[in-house]
C-alpha positions as a Markdown table, in Angstrom:
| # | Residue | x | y | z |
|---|---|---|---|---|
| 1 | Unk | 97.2 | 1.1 | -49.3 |
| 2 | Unk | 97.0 | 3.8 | -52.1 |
| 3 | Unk | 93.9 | 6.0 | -51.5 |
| 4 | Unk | 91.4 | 4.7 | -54.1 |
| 5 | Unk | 91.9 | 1.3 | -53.0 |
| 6 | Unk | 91.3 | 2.5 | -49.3 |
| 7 | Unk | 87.5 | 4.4 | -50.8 |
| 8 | Unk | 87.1 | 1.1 | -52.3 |
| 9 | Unk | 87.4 | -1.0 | -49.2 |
| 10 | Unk | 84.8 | 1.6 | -47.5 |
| 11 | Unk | 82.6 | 0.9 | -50.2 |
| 12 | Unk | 82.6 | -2.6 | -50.3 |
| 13 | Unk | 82.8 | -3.5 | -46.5 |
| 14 | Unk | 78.8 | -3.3 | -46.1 |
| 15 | Unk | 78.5 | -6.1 | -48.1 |
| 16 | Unk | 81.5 | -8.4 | -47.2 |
| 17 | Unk | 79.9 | -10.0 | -44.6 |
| 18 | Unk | 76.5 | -11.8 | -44.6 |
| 19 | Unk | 75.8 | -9.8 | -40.6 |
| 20 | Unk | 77.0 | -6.4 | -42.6 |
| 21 | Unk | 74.6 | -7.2 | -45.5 |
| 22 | Unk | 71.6 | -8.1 | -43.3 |
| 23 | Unk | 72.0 | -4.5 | -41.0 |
| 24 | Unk | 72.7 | -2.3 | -44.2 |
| 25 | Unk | 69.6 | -4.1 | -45.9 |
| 26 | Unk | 67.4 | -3.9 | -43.0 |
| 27 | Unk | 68.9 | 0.2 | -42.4 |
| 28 | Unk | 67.4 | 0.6 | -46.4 |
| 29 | Unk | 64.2 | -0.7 | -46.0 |
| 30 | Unk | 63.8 | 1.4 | -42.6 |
| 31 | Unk | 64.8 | 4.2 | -44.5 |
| 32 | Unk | 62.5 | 3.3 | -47.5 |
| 33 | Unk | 59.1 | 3.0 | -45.7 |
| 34 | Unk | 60.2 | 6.2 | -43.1 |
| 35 | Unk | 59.9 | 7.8 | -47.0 |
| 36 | Unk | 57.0 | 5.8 | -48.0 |
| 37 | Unk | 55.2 | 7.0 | -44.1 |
| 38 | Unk | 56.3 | 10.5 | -44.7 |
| 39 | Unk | 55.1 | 10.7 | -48.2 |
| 40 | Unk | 51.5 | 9.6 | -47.3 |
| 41 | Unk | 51.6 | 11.7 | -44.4 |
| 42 | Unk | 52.3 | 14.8 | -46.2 |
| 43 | Unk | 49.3 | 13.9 | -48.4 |
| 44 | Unk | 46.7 | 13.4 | -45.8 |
| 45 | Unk | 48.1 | 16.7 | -44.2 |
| 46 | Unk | 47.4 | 18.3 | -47.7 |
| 47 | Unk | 44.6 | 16.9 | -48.6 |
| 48 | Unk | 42.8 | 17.4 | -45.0 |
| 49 | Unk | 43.5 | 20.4 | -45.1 |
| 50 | Unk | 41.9 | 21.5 | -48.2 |
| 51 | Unk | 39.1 | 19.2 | -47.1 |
| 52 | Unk | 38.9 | 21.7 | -44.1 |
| 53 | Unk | 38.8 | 24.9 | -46.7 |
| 54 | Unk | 36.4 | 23.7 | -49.4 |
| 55 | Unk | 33.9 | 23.0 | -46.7 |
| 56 | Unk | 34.4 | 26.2 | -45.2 |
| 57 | Unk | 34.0 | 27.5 | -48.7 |
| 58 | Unk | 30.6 | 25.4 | -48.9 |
| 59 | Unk | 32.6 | 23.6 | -51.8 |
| 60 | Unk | 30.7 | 20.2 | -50.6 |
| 61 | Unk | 31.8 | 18.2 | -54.3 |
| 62 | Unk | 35.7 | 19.1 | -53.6 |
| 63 | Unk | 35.6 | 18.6 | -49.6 |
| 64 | Unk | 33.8 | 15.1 | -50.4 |
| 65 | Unk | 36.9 | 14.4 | -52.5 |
| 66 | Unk | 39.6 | 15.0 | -50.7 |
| 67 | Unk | 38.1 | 13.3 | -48.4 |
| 68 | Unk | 37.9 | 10.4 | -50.2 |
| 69 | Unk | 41.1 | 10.2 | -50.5 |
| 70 | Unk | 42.0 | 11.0 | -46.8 |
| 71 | Unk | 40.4 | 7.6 | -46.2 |
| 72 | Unk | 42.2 | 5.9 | -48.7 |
| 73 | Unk | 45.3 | 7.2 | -47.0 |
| 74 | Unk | 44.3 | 6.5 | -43.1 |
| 75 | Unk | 41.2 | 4.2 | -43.6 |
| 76 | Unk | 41.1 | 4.1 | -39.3 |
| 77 | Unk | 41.5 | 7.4 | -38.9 |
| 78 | Unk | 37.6 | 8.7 | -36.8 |
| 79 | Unk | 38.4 | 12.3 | -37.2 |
| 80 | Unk | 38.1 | 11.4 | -41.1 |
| 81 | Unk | 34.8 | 9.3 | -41.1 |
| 82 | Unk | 32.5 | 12.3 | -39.1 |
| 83 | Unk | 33.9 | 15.1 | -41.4 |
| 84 | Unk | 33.1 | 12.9 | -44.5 |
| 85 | Unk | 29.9 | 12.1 | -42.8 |
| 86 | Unk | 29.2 | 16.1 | -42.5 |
| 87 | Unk | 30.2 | 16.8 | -46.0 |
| 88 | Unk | 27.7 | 14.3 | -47.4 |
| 89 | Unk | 25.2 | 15.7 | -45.2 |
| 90 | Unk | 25.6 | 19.0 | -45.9 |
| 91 | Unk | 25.6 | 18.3 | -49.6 |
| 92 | Unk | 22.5 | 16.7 | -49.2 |
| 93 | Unk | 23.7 | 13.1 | -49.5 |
| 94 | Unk | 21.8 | 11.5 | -46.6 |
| 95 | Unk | 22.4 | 7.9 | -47.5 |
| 96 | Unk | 26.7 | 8.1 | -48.0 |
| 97 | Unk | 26.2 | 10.2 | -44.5 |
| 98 | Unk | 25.0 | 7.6 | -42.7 |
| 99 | Unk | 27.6 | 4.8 | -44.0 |
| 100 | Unk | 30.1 | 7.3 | -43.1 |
| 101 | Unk | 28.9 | 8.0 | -39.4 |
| 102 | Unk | 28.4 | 4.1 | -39.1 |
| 103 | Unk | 32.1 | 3.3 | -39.8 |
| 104 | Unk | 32.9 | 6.2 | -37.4 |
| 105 | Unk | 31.0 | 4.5 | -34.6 |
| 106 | Unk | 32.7 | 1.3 | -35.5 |
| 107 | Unk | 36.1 | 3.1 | -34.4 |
| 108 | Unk | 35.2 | 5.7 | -31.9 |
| 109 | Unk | 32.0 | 4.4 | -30.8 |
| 110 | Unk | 28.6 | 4.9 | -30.5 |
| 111 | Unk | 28.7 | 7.2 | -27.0 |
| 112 | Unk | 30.6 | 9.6 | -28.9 |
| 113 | Unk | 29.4 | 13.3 | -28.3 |
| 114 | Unk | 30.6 | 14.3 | -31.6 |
| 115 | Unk | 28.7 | 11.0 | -33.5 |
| 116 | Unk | 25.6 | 11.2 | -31.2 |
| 117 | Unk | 25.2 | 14.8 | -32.5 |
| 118 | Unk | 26.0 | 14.2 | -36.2 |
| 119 | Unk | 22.8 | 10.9 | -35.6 |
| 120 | Unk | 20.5 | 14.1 | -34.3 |
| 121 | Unk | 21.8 | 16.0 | -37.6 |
| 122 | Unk | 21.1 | 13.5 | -40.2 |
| 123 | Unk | 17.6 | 13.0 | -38.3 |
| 124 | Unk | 16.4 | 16.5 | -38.2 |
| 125 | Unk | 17.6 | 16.9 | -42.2 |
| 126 | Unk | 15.4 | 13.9 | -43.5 |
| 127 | Unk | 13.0 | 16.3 | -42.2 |
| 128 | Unk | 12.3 | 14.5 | -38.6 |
| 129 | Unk | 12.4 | 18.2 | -37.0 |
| 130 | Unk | 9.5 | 18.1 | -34.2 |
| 131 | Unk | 11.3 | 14.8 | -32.6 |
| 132 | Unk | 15.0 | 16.3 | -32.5 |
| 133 | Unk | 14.8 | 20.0 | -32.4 |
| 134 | Unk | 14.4 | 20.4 | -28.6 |
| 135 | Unk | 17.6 | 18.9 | -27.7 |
| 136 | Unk | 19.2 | 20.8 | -31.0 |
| 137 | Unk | 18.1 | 24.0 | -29.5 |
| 138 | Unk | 19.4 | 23.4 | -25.9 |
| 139 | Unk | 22.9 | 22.8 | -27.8 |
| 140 | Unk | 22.5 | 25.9 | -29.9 |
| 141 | Unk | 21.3 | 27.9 | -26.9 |
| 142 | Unk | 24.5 | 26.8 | -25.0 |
| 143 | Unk | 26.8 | 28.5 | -27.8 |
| 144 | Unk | 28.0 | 24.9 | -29.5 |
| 145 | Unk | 30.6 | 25.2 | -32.3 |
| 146 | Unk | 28.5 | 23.5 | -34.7 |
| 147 | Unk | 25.1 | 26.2 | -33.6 |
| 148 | Unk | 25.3 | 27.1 | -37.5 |
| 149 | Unk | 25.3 | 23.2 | -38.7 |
| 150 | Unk | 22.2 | 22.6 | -36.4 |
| 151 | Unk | 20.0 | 25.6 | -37.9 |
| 152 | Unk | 20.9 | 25.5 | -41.1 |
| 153 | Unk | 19.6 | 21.3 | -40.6 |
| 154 | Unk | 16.5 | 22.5 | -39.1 |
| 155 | Unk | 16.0 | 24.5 | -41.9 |
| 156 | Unk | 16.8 | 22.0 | -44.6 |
| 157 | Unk | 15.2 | 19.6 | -42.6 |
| 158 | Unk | 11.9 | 21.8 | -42.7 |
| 159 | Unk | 12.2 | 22.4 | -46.6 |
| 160 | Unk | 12.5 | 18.7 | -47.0 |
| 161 | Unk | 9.4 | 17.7 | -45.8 |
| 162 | Unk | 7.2 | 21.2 | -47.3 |
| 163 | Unk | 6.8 | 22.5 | -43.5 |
| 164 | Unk | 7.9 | 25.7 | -45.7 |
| 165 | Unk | 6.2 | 27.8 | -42.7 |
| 166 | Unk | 8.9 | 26.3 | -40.2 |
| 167 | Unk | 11.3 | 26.6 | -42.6 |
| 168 | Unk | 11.4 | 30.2 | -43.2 |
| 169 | Unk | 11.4 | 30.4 | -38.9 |
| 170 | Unk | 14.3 | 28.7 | -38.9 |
| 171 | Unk | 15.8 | 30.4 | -41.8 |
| 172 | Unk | 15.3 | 33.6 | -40.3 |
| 173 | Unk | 16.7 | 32.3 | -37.5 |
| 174 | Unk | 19.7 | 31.1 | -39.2 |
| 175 | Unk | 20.6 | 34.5 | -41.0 |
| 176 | Unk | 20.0 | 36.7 | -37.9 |
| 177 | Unk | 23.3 | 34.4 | -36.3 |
| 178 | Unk | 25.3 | 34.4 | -39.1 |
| 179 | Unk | 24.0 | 36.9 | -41.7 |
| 180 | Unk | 26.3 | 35.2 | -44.7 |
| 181 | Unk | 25.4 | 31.9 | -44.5 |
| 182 | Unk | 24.8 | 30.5 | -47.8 |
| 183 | Unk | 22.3 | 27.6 | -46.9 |
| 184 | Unk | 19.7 | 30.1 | -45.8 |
| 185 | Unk | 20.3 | 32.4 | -48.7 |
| 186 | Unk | 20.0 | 29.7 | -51.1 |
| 187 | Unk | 16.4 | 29.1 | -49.1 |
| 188 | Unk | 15.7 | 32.4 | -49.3 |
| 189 | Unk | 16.4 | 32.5 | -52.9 |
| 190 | Unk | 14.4 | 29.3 | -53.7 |
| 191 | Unk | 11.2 | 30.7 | -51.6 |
| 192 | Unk | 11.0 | 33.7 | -53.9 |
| 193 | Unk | 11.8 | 31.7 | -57.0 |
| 194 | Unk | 8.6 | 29.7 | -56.1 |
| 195 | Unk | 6.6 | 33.1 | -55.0 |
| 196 | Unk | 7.7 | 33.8 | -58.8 |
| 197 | Unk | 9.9 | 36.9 | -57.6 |
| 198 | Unk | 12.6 | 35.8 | -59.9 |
| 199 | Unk | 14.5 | 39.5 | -59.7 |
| 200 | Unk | 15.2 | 38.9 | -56.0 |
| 201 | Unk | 16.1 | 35.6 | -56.4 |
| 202 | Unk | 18.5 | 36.2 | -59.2 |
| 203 | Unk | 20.0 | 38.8 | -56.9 |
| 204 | Unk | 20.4 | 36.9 | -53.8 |
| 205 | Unk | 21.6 | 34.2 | -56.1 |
| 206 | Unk | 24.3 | 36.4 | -57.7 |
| 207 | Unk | 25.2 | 37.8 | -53.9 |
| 208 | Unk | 25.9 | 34.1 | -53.6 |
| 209 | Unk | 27.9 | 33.1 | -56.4 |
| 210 | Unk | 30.1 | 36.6 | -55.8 |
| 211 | Unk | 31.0 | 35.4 | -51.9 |
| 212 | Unk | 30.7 | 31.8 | -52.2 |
| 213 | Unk | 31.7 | 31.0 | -55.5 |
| 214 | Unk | 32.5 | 27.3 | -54.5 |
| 215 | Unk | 29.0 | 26.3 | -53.6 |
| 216 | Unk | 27.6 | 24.7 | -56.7 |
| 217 | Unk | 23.6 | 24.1 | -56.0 |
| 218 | Unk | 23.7 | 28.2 | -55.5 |
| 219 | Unk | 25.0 | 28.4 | -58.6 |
| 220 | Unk | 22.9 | 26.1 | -60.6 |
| 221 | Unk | 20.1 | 27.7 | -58.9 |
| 222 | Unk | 20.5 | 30.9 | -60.6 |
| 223 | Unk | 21.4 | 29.5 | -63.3 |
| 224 | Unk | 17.7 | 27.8 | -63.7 |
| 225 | Unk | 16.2 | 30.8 | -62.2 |
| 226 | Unk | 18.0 | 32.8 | -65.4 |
| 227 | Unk | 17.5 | 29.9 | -67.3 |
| 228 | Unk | 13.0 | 30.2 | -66.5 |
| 229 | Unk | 12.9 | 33.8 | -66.8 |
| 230 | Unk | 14.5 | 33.2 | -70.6 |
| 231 | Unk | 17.5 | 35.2 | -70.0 |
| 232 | Unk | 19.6 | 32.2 | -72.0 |
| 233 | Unk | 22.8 | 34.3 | -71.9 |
| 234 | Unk | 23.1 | 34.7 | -68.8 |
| 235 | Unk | 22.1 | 31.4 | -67.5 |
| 236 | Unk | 24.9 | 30.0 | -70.3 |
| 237 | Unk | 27.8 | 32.3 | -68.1 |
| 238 | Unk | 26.6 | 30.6 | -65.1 |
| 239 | Unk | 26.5 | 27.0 | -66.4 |
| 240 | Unk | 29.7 | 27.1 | -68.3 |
| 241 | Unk | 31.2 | 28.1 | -64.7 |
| 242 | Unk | 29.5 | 24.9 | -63.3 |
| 243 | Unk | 30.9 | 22.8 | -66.4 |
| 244 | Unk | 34.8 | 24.2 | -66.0 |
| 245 | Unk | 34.5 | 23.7 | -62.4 |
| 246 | Unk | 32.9 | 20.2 | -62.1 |
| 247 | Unk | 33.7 | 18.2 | -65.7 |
| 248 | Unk | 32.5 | 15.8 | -65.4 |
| 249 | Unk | 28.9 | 16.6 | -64.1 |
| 250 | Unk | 25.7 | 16.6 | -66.5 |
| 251 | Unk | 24.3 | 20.0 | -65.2 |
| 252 | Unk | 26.9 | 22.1 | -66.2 |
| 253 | Unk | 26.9 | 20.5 | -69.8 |
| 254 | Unk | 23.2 | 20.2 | -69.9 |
| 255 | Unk | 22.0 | 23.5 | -68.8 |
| 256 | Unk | 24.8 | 24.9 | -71.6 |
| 257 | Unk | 23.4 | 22.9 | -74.7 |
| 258 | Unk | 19.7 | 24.2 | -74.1 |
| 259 | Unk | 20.7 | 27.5 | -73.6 |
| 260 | Unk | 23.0 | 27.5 | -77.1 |
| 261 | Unk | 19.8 | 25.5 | -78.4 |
| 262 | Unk | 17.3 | 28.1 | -77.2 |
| 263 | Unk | 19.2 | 30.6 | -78.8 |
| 264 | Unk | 19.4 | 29.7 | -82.3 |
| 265 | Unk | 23.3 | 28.6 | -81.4 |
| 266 | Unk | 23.0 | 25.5 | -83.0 |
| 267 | Unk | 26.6 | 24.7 | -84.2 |
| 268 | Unk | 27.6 | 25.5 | -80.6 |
| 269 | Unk | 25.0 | 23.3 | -78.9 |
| 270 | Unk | 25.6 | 20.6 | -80.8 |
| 271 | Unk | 29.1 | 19.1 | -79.4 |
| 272 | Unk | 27.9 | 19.6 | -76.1 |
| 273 | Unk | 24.7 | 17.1 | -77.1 |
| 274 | Unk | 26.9 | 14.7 | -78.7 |
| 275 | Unk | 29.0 | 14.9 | -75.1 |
| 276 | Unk | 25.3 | 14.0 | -73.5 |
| 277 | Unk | 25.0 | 11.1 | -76.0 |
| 278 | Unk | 28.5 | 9.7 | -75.5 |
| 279 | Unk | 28.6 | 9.9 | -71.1 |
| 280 | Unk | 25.2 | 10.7 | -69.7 |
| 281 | Unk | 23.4 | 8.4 | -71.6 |
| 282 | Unk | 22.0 | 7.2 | -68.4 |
| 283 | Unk | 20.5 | 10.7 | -67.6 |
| 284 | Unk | 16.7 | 10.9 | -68.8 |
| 285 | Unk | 16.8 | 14.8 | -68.8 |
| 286 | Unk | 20.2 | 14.4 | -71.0 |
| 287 | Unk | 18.5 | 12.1 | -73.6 |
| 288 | Unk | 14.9 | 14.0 | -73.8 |
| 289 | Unk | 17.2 | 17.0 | -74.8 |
| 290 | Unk | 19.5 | 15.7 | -77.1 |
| 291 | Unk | 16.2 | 13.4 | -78.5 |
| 292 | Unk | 14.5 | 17.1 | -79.0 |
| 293 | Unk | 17.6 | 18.6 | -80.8 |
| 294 | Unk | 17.4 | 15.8 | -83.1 |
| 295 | Unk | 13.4 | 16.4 | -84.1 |
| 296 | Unk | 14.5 | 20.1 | -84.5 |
| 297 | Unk | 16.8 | 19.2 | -86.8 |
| 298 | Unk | 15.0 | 17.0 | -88.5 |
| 299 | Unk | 16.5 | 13.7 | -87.7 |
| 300 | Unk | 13.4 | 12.2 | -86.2 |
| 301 | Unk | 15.0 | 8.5 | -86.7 |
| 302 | Unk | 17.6 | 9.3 | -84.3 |
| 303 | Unk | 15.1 | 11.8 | -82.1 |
| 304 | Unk | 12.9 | 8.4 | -81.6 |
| 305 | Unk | 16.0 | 6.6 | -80.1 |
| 306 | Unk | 16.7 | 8.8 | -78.1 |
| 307 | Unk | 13.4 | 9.9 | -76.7 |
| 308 | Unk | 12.5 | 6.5 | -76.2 |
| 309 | Unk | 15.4 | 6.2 | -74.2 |
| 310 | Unk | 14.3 | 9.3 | -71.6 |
| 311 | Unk | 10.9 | 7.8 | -71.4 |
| 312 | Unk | 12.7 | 4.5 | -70.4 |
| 313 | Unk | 14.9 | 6.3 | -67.7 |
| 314 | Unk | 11.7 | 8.5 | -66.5 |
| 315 | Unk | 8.7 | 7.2 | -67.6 |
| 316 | Unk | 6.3 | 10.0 | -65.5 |
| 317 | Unk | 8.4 | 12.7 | -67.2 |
| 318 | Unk | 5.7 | 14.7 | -68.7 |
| 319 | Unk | 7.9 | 16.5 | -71.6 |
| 320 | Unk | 9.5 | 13.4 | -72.3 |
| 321 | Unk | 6.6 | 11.8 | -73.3 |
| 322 | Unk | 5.2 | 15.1 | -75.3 |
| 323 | Unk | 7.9 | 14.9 | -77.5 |
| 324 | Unk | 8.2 | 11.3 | -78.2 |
| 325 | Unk | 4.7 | 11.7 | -78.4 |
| 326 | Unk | 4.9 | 14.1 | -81.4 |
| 327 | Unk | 8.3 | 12.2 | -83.1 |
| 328 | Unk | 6.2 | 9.5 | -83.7 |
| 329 | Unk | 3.4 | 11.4 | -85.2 |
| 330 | Unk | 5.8 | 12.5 | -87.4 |
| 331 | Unk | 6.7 | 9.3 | -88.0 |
| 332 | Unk | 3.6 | 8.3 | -88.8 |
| 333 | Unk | 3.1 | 5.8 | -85.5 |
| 334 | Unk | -0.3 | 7.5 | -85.4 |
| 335 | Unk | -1.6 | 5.0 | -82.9 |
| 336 | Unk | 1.7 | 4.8 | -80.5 |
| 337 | Unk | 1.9 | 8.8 | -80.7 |
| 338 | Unk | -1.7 | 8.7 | -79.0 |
| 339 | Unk | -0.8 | 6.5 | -76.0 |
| 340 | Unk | 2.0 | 8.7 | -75.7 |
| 341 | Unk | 0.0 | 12.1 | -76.2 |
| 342 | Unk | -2.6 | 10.5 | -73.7 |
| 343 | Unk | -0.3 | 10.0 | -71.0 |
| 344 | Unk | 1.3 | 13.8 | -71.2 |
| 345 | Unk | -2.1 | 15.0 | -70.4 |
| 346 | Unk | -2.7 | 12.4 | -67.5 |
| 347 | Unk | 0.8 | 14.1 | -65.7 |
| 348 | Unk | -0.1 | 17.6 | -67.0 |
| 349 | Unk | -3.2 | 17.5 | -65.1 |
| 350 | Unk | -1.4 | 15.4 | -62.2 |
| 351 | Unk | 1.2 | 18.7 | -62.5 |
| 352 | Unk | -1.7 | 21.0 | -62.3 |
| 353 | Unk | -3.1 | 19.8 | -59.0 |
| 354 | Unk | -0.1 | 19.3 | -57.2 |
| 355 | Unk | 0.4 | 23.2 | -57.9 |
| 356 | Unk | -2.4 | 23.8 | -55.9 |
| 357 | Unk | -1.7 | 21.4 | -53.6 |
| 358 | Unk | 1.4 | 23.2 | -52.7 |
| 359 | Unk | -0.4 | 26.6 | -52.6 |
| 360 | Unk | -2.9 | 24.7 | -49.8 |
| 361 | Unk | 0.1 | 24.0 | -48.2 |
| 362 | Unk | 1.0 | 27.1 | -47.9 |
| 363 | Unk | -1.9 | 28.6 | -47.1 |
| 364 | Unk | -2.6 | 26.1 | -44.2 |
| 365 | Unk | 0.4 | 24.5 | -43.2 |
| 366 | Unk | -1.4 | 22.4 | -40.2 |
| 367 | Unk | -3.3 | 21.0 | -42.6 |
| 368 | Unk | -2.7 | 17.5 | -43.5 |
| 369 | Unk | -4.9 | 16.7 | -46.1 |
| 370 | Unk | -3.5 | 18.2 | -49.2 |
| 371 | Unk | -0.1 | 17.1 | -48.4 |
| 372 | Unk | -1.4 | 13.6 | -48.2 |
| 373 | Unk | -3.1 | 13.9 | -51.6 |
| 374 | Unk | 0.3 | 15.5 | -53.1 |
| 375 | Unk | 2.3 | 12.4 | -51.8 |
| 376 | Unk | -0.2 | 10.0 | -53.5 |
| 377 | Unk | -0.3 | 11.7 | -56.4 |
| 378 | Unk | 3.8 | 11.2 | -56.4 |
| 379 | Unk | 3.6 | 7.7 | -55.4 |
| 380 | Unk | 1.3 | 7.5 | -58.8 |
| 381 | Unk | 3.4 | 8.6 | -61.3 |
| 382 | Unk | 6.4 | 6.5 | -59.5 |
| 383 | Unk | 8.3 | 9.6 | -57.6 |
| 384 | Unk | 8.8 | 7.7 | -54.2 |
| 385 | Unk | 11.0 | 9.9 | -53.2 |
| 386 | Unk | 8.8 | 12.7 | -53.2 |
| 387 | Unk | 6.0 | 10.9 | -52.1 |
| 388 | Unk | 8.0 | 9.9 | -48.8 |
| 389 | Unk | 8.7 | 13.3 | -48.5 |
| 390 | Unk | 5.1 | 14.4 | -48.5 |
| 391 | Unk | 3.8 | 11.3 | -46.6 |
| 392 | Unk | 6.5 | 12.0 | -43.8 |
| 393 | Unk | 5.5 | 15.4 | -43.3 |
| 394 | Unk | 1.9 | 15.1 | -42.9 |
| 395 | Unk | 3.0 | 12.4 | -39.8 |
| 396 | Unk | 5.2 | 15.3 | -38.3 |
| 397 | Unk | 1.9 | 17.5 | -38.4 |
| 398 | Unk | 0.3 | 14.4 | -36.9 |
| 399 | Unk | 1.9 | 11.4 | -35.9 |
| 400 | Unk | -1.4 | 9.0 | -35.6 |
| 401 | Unk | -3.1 | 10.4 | -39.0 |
| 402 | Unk | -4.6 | 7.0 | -40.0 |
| 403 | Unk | -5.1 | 7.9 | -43.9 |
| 404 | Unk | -1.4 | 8.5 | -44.0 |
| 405 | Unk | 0.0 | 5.3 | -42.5 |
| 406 | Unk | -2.5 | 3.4 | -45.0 |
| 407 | Unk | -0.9 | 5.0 | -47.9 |
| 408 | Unk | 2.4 | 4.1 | -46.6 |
| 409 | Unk | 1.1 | 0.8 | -45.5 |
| 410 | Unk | 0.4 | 0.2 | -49.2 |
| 411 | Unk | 3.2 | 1.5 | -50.8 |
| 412 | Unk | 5.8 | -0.7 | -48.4 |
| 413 | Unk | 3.7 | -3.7 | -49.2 |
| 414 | Unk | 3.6 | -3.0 | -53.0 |
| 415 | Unk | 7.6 | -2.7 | -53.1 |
| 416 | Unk | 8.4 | -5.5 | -50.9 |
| 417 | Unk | 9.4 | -4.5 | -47.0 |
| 418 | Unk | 6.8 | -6.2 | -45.2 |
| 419 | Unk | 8.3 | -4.9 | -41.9 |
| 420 | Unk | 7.5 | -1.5 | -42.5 |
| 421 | Unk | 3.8 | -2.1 | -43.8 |
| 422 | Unk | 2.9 | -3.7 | -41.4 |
| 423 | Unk | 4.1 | -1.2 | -38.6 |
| 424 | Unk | 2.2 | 1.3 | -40.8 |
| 425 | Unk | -0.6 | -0.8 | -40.7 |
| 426 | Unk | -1.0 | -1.0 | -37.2 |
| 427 | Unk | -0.8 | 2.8 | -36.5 |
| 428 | Unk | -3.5 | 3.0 | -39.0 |
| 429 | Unk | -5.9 | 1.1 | -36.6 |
């Protein structure tokens, strides 16, 4: 047999019999998902591992991602579901924590060390402290990897609910362990923001950005911070960073069209408006801006759309209705500017108090009686949120205060969970 007919005959003889066929078709297919395994596997492996370094970096936006897709890849994978569950805590998500830890106590279970303390984490950062911090202490005492995770939750978990007295304890407690941690900077930054020390907090916050340039609410926080004390150029540097870094988040954009606006940059300012128009139209803060660019410029027909629409999306929004307020005066809605006028100075004065209810706080931290005025006041202008927040803290001050659980006897009645009033109810007496 001549030698190409011989290479032919190799070729060929996989396929000349139906058993050959069947093995070389079942050898391809092994060989195609060994690919398709090892391909996946090396993308887990990458992106795991740059989960690992954006959280080390205090990236919590890019960890969060690549995590997301590390669950796509290995949906059953536990290891996955408590670092996703830390990430979303430590970015402040509370709610996408707790799905996460509940799918990883669906695999691993709910005796697991690692899930029990990530439960105790979550707790004591919704700002239950008193009721977890002993047994977060013991841990911390003993030398436990995650001693850094549990004080910078106390912490957090102190801010949350205004115990700002505790919360500078722990905070101080925090950066005598680990001197560069971030989360206590940040609280140390926002505490002399509020003390209106705005030169120290700029300075911690550009410390900050310089070592942790990664961790975006530092960032936006001097950014404000330069943004209140009117040092608009600065504040633009520091939101244009946010905007590269993050695309496709409204601060970033928003915080860079009202510093161009505030300084005469008009031209400039005005794409980035038209961006808030065209994808955060959902964003009340987004439309009362672009809605006040358009009065500025004269376009009050378009500024009323548009400020009607941020008083939609946040009716207790004090500026929004100002401004709307004033667009239709020069519109001549004289009698609908009034209403709108009207209720500006109703929150105005609402904003007033609560300043002094926070200074009350501060000046008597074991009182309970202005923070339960400051978490009616929320519950008012419809900031539940907030108002929880308040609410909550007066019951860690004391548990049985029976003013309190009225209030939040009420409110749970008035929006529909029955269960919880009536508990509430019945601690009220």
């Amino acid at each position: 047999m001549r030698t190409p007919d011989r290479l032919r005959a190799r070729l060929l003889s996989p396929v000349r019999t139906r058993r050959r066929a069947v093995v070389s078709a079942a050898v391809l297919l092994a060989t195609a998902a060994l690919a398709w395994y090892g391909v996946r596997a090396a993308r887990f492996d990458t992106a795991y591992t740059a989960a690992e370094q954006a959280l080390a970096g205090y990236d919590f936006p890019a960890a969060r991602d690549r995590l997301r897709e590390c669950a796509r890849l290995r949906p059953r994978a536990p290891a996955v579901w408590l670092l996703a569950a830390q990430a979303a805590r430590r970015d402040g998500d509370l709610d996408e924590a707790a799905a996460h830890l509940a799918r990883y106590q669906q695999l691993e279970g709910r005796s697991s060390p690692d899930g029990e303390l990530e439960d105790t984490l979550q707790e004591a950062q919704r700002g239950r402290t008193e009721e977890n911090v002993h047994s977060l202490i013991a841990l911390a005492d003993s030398g436990h990897p995650a001693t850094e995770q549990i004080l910078e939750a106390l912490a957090v978990g102190c801010v949350q609910v205004y115990h700002l007295d505790r919360a500078s304890f722990w905070v101080g407690e925090l950066l005598a362990r680990f001197p560069k941690n971030p989360v206590g900077r940040l609280i140390l930054a926002q505490t002399y923001d509020t003390l209106g020390r705005r030169d120290r907090a700029v300075e911690i916050g550009r410390e900050l950005a310089a070592d942790f340039p990664g961790y975006a609410k530092a960032r936006l926080h001097l950014a404000v911070v330069l943004y209140k004390a009117q040092k608009y150029d600065e504040a633009a540097v520091e939101y244009e960073a946010l905007r590269r870094a993050r695309p496709g988040d409204v601060e970033g954009v928003l915080g860079g069209a009202r510093c161009l606006d505030r300084m005469g940059r008009g031209d400039e300012a005005r794409p980035l408006m038209r961006e808030l128009e065209e994808h955060h139209a959902g964003n009340g803060e987004a439309m009362l801006e672009c809605g006040r660019f358009g009065a500025r410029e004269g376009r009050f027909d378009d500024a009323e759309r548009l400020l009607r629409r941020a008083v939609q999306l946040a009716p207790n929004d004090h500026e929004a209705q100002y401004h709307l307020g004033l667009c239709l005066q020069r519109l001549g809605k004289t009698e609908e500017s009034r209403r709108h006028l009207e209720r500006f100075k109703q929150i105005e004065a609402d904003l007033t108090r609560m300043e002094y209810l926070l200074t009350a706080t501060v000046k008597a931290p074991k009182d309970p009686a202005p923070r339960r005025e400051a978490g009616l006041i929320c519950l008012r202008n419809g900031q539940a949120a907030e108002g929880m927040r308040w609410l909550y803290g007066v019951l860690e001050i004391d548990p049985n205060d029976r003013a309190t659980h009225e209030a939040l006897a009420d409110y749970f009645l008035s929006s529909g969970d029955p269960g919880r009033s009536v508990y509430h109810r019945r601690r009220a007496g």
